[in-house]
N, CA, C and O atoms as CSV, one atom per row, in Angstrom:
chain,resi,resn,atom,element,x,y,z
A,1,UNK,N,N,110.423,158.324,-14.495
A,1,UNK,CA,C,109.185,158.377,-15.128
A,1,UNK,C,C,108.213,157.312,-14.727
A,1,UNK,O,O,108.296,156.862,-13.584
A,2,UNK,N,N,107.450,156.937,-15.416
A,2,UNK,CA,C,106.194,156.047,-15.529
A,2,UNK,C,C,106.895,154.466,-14.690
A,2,UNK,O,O,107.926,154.429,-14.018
A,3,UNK,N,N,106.053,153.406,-14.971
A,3,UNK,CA,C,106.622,152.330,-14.425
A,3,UNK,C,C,106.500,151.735,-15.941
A,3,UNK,O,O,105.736,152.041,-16.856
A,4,UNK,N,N,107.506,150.804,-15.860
A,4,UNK,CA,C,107.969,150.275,-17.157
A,4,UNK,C,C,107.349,148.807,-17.071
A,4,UNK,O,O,107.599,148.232,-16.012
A,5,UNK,N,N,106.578,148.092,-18.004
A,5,UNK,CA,C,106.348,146.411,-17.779
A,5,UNK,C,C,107.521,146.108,-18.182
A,5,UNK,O,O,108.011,146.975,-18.906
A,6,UNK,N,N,108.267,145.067,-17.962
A,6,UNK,CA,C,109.323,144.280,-17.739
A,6,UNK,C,C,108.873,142.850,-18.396
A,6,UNK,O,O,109.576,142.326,-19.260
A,7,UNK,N,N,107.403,142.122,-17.839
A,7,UNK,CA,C,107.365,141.013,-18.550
A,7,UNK,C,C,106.066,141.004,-17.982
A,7,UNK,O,O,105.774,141.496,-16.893
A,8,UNK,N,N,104.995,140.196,-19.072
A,8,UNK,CA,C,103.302,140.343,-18.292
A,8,UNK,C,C,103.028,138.474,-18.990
A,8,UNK,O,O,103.365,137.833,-19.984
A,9,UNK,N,N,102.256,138.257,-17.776
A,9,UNK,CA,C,101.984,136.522,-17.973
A,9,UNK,C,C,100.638,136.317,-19.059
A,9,UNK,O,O,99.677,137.078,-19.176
A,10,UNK,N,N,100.807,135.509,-19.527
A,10,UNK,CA,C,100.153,135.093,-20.544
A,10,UNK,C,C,98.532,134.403,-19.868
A,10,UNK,O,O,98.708,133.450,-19.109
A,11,UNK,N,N,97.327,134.739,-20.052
A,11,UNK,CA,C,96.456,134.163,-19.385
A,11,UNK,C,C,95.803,134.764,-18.284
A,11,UNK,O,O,94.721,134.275,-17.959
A,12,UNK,N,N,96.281,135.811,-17.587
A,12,UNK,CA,C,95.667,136.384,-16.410
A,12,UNK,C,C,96.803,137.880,-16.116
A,12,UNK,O,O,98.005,137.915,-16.377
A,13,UNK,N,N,95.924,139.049,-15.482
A,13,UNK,CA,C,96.356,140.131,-15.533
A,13,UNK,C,C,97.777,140.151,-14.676
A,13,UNK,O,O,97.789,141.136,-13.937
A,14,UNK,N,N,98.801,139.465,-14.581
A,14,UNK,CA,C,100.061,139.454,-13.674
A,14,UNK,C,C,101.028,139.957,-14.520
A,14,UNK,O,O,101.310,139.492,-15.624
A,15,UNK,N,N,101.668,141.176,-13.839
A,15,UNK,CA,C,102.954,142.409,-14.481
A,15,UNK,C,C,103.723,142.310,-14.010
A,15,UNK,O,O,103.784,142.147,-12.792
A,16,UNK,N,N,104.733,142.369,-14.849
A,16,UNK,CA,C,106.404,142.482,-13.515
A,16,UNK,C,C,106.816,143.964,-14.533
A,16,UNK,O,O,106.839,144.132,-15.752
A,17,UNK,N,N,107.062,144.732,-13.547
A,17,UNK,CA,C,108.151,146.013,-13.938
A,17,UNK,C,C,109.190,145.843,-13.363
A,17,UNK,O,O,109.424,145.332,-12.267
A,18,UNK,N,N,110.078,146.444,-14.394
A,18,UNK,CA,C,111.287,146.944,-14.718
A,18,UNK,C,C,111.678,147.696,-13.152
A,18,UNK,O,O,111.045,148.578,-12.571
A,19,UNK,N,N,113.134,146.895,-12.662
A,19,UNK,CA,C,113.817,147.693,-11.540
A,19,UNK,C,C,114.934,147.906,-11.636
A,19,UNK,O,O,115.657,147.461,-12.527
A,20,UNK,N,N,115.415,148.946,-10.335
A,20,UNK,CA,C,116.448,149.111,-10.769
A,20,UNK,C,C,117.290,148.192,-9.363
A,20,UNK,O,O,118.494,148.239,-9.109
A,21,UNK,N,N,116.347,147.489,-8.702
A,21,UNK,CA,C,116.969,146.491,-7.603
A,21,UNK,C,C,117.434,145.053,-8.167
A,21,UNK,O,O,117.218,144.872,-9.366
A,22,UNK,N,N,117.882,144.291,-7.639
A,22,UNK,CA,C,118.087,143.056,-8.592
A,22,UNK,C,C,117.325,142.028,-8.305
A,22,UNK,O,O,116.534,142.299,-7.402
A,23,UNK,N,N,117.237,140.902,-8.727
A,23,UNK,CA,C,115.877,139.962,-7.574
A,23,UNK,C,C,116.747,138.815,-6.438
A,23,UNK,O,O,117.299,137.818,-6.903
A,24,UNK,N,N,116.757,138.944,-5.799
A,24,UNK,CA,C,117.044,138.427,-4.466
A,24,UNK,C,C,116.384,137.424,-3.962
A,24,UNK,O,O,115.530,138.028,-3.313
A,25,UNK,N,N,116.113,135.946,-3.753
A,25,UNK,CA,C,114.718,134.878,-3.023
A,25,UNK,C,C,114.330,135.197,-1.512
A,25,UNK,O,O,113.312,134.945,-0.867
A,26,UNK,N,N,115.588,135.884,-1.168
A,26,UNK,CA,C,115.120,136.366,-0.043
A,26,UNK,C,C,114.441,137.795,0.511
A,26,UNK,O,O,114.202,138.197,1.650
A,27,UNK,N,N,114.267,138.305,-0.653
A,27,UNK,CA,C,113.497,139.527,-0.542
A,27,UNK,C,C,112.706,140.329,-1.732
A,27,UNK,O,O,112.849,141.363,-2.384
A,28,UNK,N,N,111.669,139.100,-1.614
A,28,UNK,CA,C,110.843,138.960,-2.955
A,28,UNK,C,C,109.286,140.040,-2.860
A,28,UNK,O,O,108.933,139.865,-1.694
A,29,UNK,N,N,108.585,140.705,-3.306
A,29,UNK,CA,C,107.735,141.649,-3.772
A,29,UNK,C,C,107.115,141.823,-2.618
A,29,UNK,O,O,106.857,142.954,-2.205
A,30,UNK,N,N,106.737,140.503,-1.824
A,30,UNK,CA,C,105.752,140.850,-0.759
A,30,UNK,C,C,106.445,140.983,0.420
A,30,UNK,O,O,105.607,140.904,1.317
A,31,UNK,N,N,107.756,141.176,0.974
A,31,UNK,CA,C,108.703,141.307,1.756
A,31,UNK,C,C,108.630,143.010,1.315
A,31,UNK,O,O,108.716,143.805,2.251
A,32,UNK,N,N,108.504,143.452,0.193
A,32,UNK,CA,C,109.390,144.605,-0.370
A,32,UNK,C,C,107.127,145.823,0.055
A,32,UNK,O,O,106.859,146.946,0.481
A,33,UNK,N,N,106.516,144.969,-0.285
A,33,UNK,CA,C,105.046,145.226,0.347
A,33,UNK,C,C,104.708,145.689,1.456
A,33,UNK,O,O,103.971,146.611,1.803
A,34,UNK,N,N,105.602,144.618,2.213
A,34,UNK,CA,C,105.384,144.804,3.882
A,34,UNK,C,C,105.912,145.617,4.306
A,34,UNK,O,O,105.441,146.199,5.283
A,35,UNK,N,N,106.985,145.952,3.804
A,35,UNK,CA,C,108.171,146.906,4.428
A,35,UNK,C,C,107.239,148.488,3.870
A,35,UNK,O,O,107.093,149.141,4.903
A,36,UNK,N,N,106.859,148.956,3.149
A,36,UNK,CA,C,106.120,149.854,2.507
A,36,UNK,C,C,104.721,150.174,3.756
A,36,UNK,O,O,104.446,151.204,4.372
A,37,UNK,N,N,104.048,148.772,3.760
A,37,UNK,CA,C,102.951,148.689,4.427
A,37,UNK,C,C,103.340,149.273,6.312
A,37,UNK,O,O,103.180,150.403,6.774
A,38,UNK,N,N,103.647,148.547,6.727
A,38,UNK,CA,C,104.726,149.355,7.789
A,38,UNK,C,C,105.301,151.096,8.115
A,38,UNK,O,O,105.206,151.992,8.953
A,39,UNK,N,N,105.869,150.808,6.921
A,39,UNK,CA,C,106.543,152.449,6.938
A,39,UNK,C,C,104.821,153.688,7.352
A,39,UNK,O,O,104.621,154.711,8.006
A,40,UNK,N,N,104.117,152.895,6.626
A,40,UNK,CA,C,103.119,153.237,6.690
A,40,UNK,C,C,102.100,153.994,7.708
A,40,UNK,O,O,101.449,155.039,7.707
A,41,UNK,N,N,102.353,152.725,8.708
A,41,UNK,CA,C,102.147,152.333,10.149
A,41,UNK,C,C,100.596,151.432,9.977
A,41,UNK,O,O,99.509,151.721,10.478
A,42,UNK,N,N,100.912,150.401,9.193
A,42,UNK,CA,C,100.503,149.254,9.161
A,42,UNK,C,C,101.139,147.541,9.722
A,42,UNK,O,O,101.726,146.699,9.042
A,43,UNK,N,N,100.844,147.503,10.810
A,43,UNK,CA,C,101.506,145.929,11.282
A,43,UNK,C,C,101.319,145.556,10.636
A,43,UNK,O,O,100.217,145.753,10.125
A,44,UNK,N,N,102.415,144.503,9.968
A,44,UNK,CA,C,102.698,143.569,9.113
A,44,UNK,C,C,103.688,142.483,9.569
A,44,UNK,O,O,104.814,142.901,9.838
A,45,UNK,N,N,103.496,141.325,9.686
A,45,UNK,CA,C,104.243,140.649,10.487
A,45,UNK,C,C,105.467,140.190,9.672
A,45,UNK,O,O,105.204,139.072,9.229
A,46,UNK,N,N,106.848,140.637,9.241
A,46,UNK,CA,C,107.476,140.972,8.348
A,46,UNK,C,C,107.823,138.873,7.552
A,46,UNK,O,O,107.542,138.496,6.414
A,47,UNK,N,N,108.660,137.767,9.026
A,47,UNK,CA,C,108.818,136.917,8.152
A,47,UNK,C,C,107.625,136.078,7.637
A,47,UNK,O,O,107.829,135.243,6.756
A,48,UNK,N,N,106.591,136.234,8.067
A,48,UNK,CA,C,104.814,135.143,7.097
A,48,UNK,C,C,104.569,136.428,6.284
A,48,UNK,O,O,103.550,136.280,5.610
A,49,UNK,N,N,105.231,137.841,6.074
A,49,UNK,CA,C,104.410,138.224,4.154
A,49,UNK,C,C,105.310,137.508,3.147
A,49,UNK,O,O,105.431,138.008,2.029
A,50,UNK,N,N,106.092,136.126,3.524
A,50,UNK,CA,C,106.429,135.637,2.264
A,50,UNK,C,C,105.353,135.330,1.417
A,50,UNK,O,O,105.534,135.330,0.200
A,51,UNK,N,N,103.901,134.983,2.059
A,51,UNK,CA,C,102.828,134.984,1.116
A,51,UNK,C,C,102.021,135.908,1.382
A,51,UNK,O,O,102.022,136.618,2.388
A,52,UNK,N,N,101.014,135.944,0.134
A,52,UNK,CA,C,100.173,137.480,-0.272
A,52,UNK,C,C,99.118,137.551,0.872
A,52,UNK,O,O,98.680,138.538,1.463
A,53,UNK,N,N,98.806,136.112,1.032
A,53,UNK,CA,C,98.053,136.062,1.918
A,53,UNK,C,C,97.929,137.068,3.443
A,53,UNK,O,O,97.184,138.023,3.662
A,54,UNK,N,N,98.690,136.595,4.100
A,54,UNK,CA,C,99.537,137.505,5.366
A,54,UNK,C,C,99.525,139.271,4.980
A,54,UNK,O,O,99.270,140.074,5.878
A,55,UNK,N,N,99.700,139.538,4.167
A,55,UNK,CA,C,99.675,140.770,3.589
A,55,UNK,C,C,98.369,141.419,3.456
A,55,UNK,O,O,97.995,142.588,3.550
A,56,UNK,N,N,97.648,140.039,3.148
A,56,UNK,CA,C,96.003,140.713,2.537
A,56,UNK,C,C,95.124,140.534,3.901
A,56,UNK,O,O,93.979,140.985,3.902
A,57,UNK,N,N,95.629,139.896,5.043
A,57,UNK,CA,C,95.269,139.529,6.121
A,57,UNK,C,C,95.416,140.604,6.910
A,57,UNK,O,O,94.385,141.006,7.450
A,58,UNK,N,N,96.722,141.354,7.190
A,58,UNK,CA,C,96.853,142.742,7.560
A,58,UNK,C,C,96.622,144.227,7.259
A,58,UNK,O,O,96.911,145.265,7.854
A,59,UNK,N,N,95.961,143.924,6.051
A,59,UNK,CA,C,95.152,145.063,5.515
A,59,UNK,C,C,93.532,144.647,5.801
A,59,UNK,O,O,92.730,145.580,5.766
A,60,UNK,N,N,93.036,143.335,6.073
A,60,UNK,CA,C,91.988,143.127,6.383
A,60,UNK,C,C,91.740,143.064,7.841
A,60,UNK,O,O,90.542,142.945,8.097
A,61,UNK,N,N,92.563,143.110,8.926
A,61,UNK,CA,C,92.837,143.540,10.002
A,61,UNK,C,C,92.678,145.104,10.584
A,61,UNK,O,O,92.158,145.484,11.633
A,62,UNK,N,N,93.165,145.685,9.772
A,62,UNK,CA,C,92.953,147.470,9.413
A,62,UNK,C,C,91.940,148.190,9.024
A,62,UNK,O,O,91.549,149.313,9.342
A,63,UNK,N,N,91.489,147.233,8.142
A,63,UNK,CA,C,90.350,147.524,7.465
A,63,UNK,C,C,89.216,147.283,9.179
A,63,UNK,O,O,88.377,148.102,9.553
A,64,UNK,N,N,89.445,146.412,9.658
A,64,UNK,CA,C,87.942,146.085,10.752
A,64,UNK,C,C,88.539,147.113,12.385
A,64,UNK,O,O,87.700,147.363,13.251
A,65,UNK,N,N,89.925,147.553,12.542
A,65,UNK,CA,C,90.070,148.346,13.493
A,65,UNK,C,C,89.387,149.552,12.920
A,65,UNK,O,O,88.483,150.095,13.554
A,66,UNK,N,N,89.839,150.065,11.567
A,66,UNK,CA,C,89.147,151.859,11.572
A,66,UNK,C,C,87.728,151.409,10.945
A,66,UNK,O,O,87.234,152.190,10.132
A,67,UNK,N,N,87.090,150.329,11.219
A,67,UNK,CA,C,85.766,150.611,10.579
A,67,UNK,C,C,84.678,151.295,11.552
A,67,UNK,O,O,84.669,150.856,12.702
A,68,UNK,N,N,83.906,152.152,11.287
A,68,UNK,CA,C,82.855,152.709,12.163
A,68,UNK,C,C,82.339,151.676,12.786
A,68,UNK,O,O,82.113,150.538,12.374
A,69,UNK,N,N,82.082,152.424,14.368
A,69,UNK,CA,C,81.159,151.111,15.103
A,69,UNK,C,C,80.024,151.463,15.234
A,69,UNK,O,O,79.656,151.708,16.382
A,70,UNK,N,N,79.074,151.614,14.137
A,70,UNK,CA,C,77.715,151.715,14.287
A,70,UNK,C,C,76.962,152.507,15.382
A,70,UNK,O,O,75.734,152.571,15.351
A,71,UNK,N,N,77.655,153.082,16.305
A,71,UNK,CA,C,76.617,153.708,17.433
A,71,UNK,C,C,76.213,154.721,17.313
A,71,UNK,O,O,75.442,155.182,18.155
């Protein structure tokens, strides 16, 4: 069904849902992002999406290859 909240931070809109994976340090949300982003056929450079950054960098990369070139 639906996605379940699991636990939401106090102060700013951040959700964790409910899985049925376990949590691992070595294969934390934005590892689990990239791999998605990829499948995709989005380059993602798999070990720097330990931060969001790298992640938001390769969608902003994507974003400027399919943008129209004005002609």
């Amino acid at each position: 069904g639906a996605p379940r909240i699991a636990a939401a931070r106090e102060g700013d809109d951040a959700r964790f849902f409910a899985s049925r994976e376990t949590f691992s340090i070595v294969r934390l949300c934005n590892h689990w992002t990239a791999g998605v982003l990829n499948a995709a056929g989005l380059p993602v450079r798999p070990f720097r999406s330990i931060v969001s950054s790298e992640l938001m960098a390769a969608i902003d990369r994507a974003e400027l290859d399919s943008a129209p070139s004005g002609d």
